[in-house]
LOTILUM-515715 format. One record per residue (C-alpha): x, z, y. Coordinates in steps of 0.25 Angstrom, whole numbers, m for minus. Layout:
<sites>
X, Z, Y
...
</sites>
This chain:
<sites>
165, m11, m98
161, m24, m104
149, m25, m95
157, m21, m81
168, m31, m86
156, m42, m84
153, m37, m70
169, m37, m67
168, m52, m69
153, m57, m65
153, m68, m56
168, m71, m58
163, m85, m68
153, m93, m72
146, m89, m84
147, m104, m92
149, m109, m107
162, m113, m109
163, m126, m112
169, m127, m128
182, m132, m133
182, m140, m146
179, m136, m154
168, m128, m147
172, m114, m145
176, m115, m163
191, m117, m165
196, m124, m177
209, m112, m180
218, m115, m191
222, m103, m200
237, m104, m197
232, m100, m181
229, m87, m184
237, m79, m173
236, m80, m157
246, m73, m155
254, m87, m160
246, m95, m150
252, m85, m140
266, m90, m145
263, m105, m145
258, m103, m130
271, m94, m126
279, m107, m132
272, m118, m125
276, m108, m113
290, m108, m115
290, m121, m115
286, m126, m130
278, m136, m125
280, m149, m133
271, m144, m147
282, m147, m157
291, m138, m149
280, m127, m148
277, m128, m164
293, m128, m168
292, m114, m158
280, m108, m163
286, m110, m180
299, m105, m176
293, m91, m169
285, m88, m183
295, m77, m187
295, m71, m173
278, m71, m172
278, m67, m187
284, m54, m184
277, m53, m173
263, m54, m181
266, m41, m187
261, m34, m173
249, m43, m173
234, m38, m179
236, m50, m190
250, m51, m196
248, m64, m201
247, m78, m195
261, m81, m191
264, m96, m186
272, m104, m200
282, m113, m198
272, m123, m202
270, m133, m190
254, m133, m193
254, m119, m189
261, m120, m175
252, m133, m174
237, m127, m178
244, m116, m166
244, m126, m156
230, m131, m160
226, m115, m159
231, m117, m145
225, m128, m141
212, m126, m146
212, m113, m139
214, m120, m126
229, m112, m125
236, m126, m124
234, m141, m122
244, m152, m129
248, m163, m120
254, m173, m131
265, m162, m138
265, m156, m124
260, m142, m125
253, m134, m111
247, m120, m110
231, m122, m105
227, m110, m95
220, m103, m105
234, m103, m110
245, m103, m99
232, m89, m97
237, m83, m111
251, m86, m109
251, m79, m96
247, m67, m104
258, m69, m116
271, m65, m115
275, m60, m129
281, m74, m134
283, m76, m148
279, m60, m150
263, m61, m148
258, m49, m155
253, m40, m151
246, m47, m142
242, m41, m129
229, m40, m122
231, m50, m113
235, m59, m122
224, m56, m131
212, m58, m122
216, m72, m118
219, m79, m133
205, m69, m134
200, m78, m120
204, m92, m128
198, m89, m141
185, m87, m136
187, m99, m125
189, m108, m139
184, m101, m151
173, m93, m147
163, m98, m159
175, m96, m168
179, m82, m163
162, m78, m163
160, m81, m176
174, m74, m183
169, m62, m173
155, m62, m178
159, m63, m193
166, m49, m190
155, m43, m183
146, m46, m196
157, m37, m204
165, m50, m210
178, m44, m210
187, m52, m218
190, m67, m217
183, m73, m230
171, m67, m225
172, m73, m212
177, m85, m218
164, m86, m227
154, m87, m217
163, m93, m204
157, m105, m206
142, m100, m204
144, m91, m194
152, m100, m184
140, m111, m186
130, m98, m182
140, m96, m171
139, m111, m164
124, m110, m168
124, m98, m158
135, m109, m147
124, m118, m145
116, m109, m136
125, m114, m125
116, m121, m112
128, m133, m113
124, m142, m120
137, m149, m123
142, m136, m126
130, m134, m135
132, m150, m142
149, m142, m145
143, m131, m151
133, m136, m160
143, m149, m163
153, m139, m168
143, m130, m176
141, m143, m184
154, m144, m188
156, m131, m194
143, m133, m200
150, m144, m207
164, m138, m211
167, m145, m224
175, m132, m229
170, m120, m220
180, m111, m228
192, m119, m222
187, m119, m209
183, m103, m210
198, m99, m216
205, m107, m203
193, m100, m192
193, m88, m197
206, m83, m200
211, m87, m188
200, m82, m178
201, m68, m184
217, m67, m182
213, m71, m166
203, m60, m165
212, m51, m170
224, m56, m163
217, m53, m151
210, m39, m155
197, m42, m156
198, m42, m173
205, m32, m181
212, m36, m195
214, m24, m206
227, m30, m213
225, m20, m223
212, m24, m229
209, m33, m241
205, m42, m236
208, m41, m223
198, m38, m214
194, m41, m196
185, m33, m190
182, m33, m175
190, m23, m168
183, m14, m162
187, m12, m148
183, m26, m147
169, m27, m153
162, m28, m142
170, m41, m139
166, m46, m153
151, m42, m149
153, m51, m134
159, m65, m143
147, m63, m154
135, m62, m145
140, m75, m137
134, m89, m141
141, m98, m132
154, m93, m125
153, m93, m109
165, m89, m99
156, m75, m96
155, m70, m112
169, m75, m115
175, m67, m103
166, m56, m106
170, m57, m120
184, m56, m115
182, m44, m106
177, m37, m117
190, m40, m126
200, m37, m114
195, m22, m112
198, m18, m125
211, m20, m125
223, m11, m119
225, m12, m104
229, m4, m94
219, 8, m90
225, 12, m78
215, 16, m68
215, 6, m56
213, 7, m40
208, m2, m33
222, m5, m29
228, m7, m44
216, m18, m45
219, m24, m32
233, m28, m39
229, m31, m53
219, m42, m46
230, m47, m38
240, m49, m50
229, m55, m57
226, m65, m48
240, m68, m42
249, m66, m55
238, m71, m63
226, m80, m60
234, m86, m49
247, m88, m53
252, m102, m58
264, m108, m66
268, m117, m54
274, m106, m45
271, m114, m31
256, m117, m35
246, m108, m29
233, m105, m36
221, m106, m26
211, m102, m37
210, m99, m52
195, m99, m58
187, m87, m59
188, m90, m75
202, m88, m76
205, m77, m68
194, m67, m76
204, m70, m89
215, m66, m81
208, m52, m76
203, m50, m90
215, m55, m98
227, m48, m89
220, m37, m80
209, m31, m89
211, m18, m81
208, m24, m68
195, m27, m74
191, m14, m80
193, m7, m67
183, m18, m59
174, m16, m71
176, m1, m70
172, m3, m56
162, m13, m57
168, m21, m48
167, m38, m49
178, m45, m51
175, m55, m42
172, m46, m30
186, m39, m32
192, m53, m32
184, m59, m20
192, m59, m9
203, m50, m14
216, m52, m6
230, m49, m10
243, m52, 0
242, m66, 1
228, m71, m8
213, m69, m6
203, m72, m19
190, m77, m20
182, m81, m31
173, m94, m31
160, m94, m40
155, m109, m43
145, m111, m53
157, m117, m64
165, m108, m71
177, m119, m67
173, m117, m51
175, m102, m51
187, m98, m46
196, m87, m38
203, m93, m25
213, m89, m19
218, m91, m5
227, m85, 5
223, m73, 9
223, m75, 24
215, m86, 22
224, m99, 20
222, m107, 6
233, m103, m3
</sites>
């Protein structure tokens, strides 16, 4: 399956490096952000209309007894939000680091990585358990931002490291082997990033400080999203990769630099060991769940008299792989391209095409009227 899933999406983008975020692909996590589910929370806020950041903060403390019950139904039970104002404030730096928010002077607006999690969020103050969806997208953000830092807690379990001092004791080493392995990239500004940042750790004055915040944090993500499984029962306690999703550990190791390709193939791979629906389609069932993908999905807009003439090729592959895993499985189980079932398919009123440049950021799906006028 993980090999058709590659021919479901061959020629749908261009295969570049992805250009690094400070601070290069390597968060800086504090220990007190150990829980997505809270970043769901913070982003369901600044929706409801918590913008201004001290209003968001003073939101977020005073749901801490609501999310702390709720923690009961996560992998994890601990990491709840304190009434602490650092602890809503290192969440806000989570989400902006992970490209989930931008802070205009106190003012806070989702990005579309974000407005693309929320649109997939709808359990408010209550995030666990989290669902698939939901999962695969803080998944598709991590790996967009923290890809080194997720390698190497990924490849420390691999090795048989399973509790956190023993990761914590060689974290240091193994993330410098890991940007070692980054500066492979044919960029060379994105080589200059990569080597620049392996200095820095290279120079940690206290490596244990630096491994206690990385690595308590990254493991409680992977488990939050499935990919790592906790035995709370152990003493210590123990992680160890689940093992429905080793082959998605296998995919993040063997990469060097991360490209759009290998993160969305990584992705895929994640995305079809969760639960979906199995029903078995017609041709008439996907006919329908690539209309609702494209017109209550990819399409739509939160400005209700704007109409979307195109939405890059990029953007709609997370959405297929993020809400409609079963659409893919059935083209894969057909070996049929997405980009050939999307190429002039018609509904009532819209025609698509897709439009391969040689930039990832000039690849798009256009969409006109389907008797031929512009929309």
């Amino acid at each position: 399956m993980k090999k058709q899933c590659g021919v479901v999406l061959e020629n749908m983008y261009v295969d570049g490096a992805l250009a690094p975020n400070r601070p290069c692909f390597t968060l800086s996590p504090n220990t007190q952000t150990r829980r997505l589910g809270i970043v769901c929370v913070l982003l369901d806020g600044v929706r409801r209309g918590k913008r201004l950041r001290a209003t968001a903060e003073s939101w977020l403390q005073d749901l801490s007894d609501t999310i702390g019950m709720n923690l009961e139904r996560s992998p994890i039970r601990s990491g709840n939000v304190s009434m602490a104002r650092s602890s809503s404030g290192h969440y806000f730096a989570l989400c902006k680091q992970l490209n989930l928010v931008i802070e205009r002077g106190s003012v806070l607006t989702p990005t579309r990585a974000g407005k693309r999690l929320l649109s997939h969020y709808w359990s408010g103050s209550q995030p666990y358990p989290l669902r698939a969806e939901t999962a695969t997208a803080l998944l598709y953000a991590l790996l967009c931002n923290d890809f080194f830092g997720l390698k190497t807690i990924i490849r420390a379990l691999r090795r048989g490291r399973d509790t956190v001092d023993a990761i914590r004791a060689h974290f240091q080493s193994e993330l410098i082997d890991v940007l070692a392995e980054g500066r492979c990239t044919k960029v060379p500004a994105y080589r200059r990033a990569v080597e620049d940042r392996r200095k820095v750790v290279s120079n940690w004055k206290k490596p244990e400080k630096y491994a206690e915040h990385g690595v308590t944090a990254r493991l409680n993500w992977l488990a939050d999203v499935g990919l790592v499984r906790c035995d709370l029962e152990a003493v210590p306690r123990t992680y160890r990769i689940c093992p429905l999703r080793t082959d998605v550990a296998s995919l993040v190791d063997a990469v060097k630099y991360p490209t759009r390709r290998a993160i969305l193939d990584q992705l895929c791979t994640f995305r079809f060991t969760l639960k979906d629906p199995q029903a078995d389609l017609t041709s008439k069932d996907v006919d329908e769940l690539l209309r609702d993908c494209l017109e209550a999905r990819a399409f739509e807009t939160d400005r209700p008299h704007k109409i979307r003439k195109k939405v890059l090729t990029e953007d709609l592959i997370l959405e297929v792989l993020i809400g409609y895993p079963h659409l893919l499985r059935k083209l894969a189980a057909s070996n049929v391209r997405l980009v050939d079932r999307l190429n002039g398919f018609c509904t009532h009123h819209w025609r698509y095409d897709v439009v391969v440049a040689s930039r990832s950021s000039q690849c798009y799906v256009l969409r006109t009227e389907a008797h031929g006028k512009g929309a």
